[in-house]
C-alpha positions in Angstrom: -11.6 -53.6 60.6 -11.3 -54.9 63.9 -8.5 -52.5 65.2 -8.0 -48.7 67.2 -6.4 -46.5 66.1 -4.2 -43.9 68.6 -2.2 -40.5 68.3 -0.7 -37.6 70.0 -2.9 -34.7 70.8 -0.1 -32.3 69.3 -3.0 -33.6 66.1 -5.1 -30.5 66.9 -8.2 -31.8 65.8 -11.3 -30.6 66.9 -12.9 -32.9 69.9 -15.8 -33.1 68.1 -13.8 -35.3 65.4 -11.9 -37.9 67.9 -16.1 -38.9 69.2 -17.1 -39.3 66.1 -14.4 -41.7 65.1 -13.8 -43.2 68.5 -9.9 -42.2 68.3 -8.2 -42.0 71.5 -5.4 -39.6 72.2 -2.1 -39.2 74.4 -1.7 -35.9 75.4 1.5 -33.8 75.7 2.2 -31.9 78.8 3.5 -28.0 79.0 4.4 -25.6 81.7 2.9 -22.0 81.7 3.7 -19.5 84.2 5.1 -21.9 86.5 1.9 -24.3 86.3 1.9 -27.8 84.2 -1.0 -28.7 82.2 -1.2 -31.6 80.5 -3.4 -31.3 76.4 -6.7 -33.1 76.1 -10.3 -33.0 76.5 -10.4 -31.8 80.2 -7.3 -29.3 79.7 -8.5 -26.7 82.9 -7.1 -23.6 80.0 -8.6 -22.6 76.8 -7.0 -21.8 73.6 -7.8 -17.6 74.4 -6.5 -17.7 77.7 -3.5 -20.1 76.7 -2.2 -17.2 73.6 -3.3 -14.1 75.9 -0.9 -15.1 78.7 1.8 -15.7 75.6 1.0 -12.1 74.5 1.1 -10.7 78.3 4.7 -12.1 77.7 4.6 -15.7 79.4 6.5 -18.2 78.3 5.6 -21.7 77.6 7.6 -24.7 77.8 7.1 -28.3 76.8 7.5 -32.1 77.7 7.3 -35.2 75.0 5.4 -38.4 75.9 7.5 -40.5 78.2 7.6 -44.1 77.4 5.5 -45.1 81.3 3.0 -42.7 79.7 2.6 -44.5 76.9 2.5 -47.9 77.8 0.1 -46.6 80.4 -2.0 -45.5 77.8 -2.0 -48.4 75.0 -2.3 -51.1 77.6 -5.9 -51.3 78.6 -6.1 -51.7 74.3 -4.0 -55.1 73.9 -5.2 -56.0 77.0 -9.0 -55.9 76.0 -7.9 -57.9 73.1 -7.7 -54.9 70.6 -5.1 -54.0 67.9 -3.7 -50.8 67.7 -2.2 -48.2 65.0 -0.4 -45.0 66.7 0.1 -42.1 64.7 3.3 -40.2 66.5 4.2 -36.8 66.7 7.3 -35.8 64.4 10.4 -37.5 65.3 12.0 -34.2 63.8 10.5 -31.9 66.7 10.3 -34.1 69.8 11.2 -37.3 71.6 7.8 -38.7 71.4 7.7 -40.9 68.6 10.8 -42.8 70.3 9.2 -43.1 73.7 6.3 -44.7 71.7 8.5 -47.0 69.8 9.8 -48.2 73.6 7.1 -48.6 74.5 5.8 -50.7 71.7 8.7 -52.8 72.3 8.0 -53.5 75.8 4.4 -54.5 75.2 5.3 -56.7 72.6 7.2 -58.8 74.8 3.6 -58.3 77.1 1.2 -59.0 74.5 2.6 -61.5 71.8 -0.9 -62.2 70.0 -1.7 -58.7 69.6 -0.5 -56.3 66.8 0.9 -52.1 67.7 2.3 -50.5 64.9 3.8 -47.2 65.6 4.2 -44.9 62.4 6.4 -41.7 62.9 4.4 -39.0 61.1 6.9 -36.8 60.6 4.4 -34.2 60.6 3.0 -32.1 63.5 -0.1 -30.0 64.5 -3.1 -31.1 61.8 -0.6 -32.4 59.4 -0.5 -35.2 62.0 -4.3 -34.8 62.1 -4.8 -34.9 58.5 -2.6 -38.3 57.9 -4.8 -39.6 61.4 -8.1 -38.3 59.1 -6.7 -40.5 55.9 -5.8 -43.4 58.4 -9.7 -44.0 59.9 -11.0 -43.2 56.1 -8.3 -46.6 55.3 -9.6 -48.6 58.0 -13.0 -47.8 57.7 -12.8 -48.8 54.2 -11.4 -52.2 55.1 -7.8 -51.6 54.8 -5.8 -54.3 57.2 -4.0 -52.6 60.0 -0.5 -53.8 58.3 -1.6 -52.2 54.9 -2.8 -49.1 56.5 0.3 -48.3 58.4 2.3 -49.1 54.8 -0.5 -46.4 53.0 1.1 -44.0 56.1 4.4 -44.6 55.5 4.4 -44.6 51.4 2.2 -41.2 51.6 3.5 -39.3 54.6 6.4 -37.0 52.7 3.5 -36.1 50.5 1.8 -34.4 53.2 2.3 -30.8 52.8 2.9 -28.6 55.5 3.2 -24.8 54.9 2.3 -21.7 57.4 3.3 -18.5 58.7 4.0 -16.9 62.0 2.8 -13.1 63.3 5.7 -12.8 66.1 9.3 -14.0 65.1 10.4 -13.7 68.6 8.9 -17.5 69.2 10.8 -19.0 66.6 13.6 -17.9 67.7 13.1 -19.2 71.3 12.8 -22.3 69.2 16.1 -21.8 67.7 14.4 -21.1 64.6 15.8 -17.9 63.5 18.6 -15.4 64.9 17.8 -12.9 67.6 19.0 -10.2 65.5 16.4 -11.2 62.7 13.7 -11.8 64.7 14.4 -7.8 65.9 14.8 -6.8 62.5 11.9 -8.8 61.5 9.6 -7.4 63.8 10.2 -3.7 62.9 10.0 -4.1 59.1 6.8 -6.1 58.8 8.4 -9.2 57.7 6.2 -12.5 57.6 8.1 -15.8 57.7 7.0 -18.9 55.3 7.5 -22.2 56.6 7.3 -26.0 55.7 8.0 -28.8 57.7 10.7 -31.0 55.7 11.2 -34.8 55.0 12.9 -35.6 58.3 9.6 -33.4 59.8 12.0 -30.4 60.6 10.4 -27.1 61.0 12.6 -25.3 57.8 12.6 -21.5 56.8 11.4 -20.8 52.8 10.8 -17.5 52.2 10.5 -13.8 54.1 7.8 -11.7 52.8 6.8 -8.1 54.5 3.0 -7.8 55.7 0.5 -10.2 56.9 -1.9 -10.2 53.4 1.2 -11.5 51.5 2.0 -14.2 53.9 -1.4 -15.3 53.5 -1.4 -15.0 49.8 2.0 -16.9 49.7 0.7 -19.8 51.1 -2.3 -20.2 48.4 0.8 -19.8 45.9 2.7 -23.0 48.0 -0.4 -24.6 47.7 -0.5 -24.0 43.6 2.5 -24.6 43.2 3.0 -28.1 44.9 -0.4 -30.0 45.4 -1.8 -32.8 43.6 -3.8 -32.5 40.4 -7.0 -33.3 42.6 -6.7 -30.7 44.9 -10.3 -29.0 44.6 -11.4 -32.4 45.8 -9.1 -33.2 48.8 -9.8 -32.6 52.4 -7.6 -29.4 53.2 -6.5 -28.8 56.9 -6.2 -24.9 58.2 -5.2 -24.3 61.8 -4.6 -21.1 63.3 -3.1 -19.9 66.8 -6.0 -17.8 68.2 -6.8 -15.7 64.6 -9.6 -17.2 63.3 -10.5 -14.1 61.0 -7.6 -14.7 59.3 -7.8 -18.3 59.3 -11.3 -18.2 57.3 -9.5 -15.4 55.1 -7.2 -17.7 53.7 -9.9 -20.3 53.6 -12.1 -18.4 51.7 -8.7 -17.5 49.3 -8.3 -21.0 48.7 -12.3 -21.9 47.7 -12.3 -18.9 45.5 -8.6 -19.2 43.7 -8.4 -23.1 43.7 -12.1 -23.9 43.7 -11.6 -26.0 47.2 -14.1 -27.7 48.6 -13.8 -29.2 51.8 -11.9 -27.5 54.7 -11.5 -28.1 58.3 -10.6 -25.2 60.5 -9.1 -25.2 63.9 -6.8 -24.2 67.1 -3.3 -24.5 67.2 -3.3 -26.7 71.0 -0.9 -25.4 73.4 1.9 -27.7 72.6 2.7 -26.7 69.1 1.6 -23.0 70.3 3.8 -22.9 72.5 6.9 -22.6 69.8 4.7 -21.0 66.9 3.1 -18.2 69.1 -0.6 -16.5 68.6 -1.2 -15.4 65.2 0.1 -18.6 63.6 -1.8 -19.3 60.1 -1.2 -23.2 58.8 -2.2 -25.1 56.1 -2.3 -28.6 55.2 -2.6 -30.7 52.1 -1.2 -34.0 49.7 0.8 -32.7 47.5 3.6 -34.3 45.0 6.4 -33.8 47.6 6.9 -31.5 50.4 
């Protein structure tokens, strides 16, 4: 079908996968060390030397998608006379998705005879990616840009989101968890479980003690909430600089749920930046959240 489709780089897919499928992305900015960097294909860090200077104990900040950047960015689009679909970064965990829908107002006023929808994902690192991967499979098959975005927003909160940190002390820079737990958690082993809610909040589940369990509790989530088809879907696993790990639980999920097809990769700097190294994710459609 004759129409682009656009997200956020907080998608952390692998380049490799936005060439194939000529999707552009909008990157997200963050400070490090006193230097801003903005996320995309000529980012001047990489991911090793991003989480080392997080685990040499600098911090990171960030900065949503400003509603000038965005326009900026979409423009040259309408203006060549294309269509667009934008995938957002969660309304729940940044200002993004409102800059976009701003944005989309003003060029709407710019560009009558051209179409932008902006869908919130409600989802963030390659649960974005994984609804922007069901998006181009939709319009590649055909699907109209209005019935696309409507497959988004009618399958979105079935996009499961479940992972696990190895340092507590980022979440609670996020505001995630108490100082005192984070301490506590730290010197008794304990592995948070995490999901990421129908208003695409990041929400505490479960505490278990030890890295192997954390792993093995998110094969369980998986189990225990994914559709009937899930040796078939496409299954998302990203990881913050532990790619050992990442395969680990990869390999858990071919061998316990028969799996097939799994994409593996980087946590960007953006979402790293709250989740820390070590972070384990996994994504998937499942009958709720």
């Amino acid at each position: 079908m004759n129409y682009r489709i656009t997200t956020d780089s907080t998608c952390d897919l692998p380049k490799q996968f936005y060439l194939d499928r000529d999707i552009k992305i909008i990157g997200l900015s963050f400070l490090l060390d006193g230097q801003e960097y903005k996320e995309g294909f000529d980012l001047k860090i990489s991911s090793k030397e991003f989480y080392d200077q997080l685990r040499a104990g600098k911090q990171s900040s960030t900065m949503q998608v400003n509603t000038f950047e965005f326009t900026e960015f979409i423009e040259p689009f309408l203006a060549a006379g294309e269509d667009v679909l934008h995938i957002a970064f969660s309304s729940g965990l940044s200002g993004t998705y409102d800059s976009c829908r701003r944005g989309a107002e003003e060029l709407a006023l710019k560009y009558p005879d051209r179409k932008l929808i902006v869908v919130d994902s409600l989802a963030a690192s390659m649960g974005e990616g994984l609804l922007t991967y069901y998006a181009d499979k939709n319009r590649q098959s055909g699907m109209s840009l209005e019935d696309n975005a409507a497959w988004l927003e009618n399958n979105k909160l079935h996009l499961c989101h479940w992972f696990t940190v190895n340092d507590l002390m980022h979440l609670h820079r996020g505001g995630r968890v108490s100082k005192t737990s984070a301490i506590m958690g730290s010197i008794l082993g304990i592995k948070p479980v995490l999901h990421v809610d129908d208003e695409g909040h990041l929400i505490l589940m479960s505490k278990v003690r030890g890295r192997g369990a954390a792993i093995d509790a998110l094969v369980n989530k998986l189990k225990e909430t994914a559709n009937e088809n899930i040796a078939d879907q496409m299954i998302f696993i990203s990881h913050g600089d532990c790619l050992d790990e990442a395969n680990l639980l990869a390999d858990k999920l071919r061998n316990t749920v028969g799996v097939k097809n799994i994409m593996i990769s980087d946590i960007g700097a953006v979402i790293g930046s709250h989740s820390g190294p070590g972070t384990i994710a996994m994504f998937f459609l499942g009958k709720q959240r």
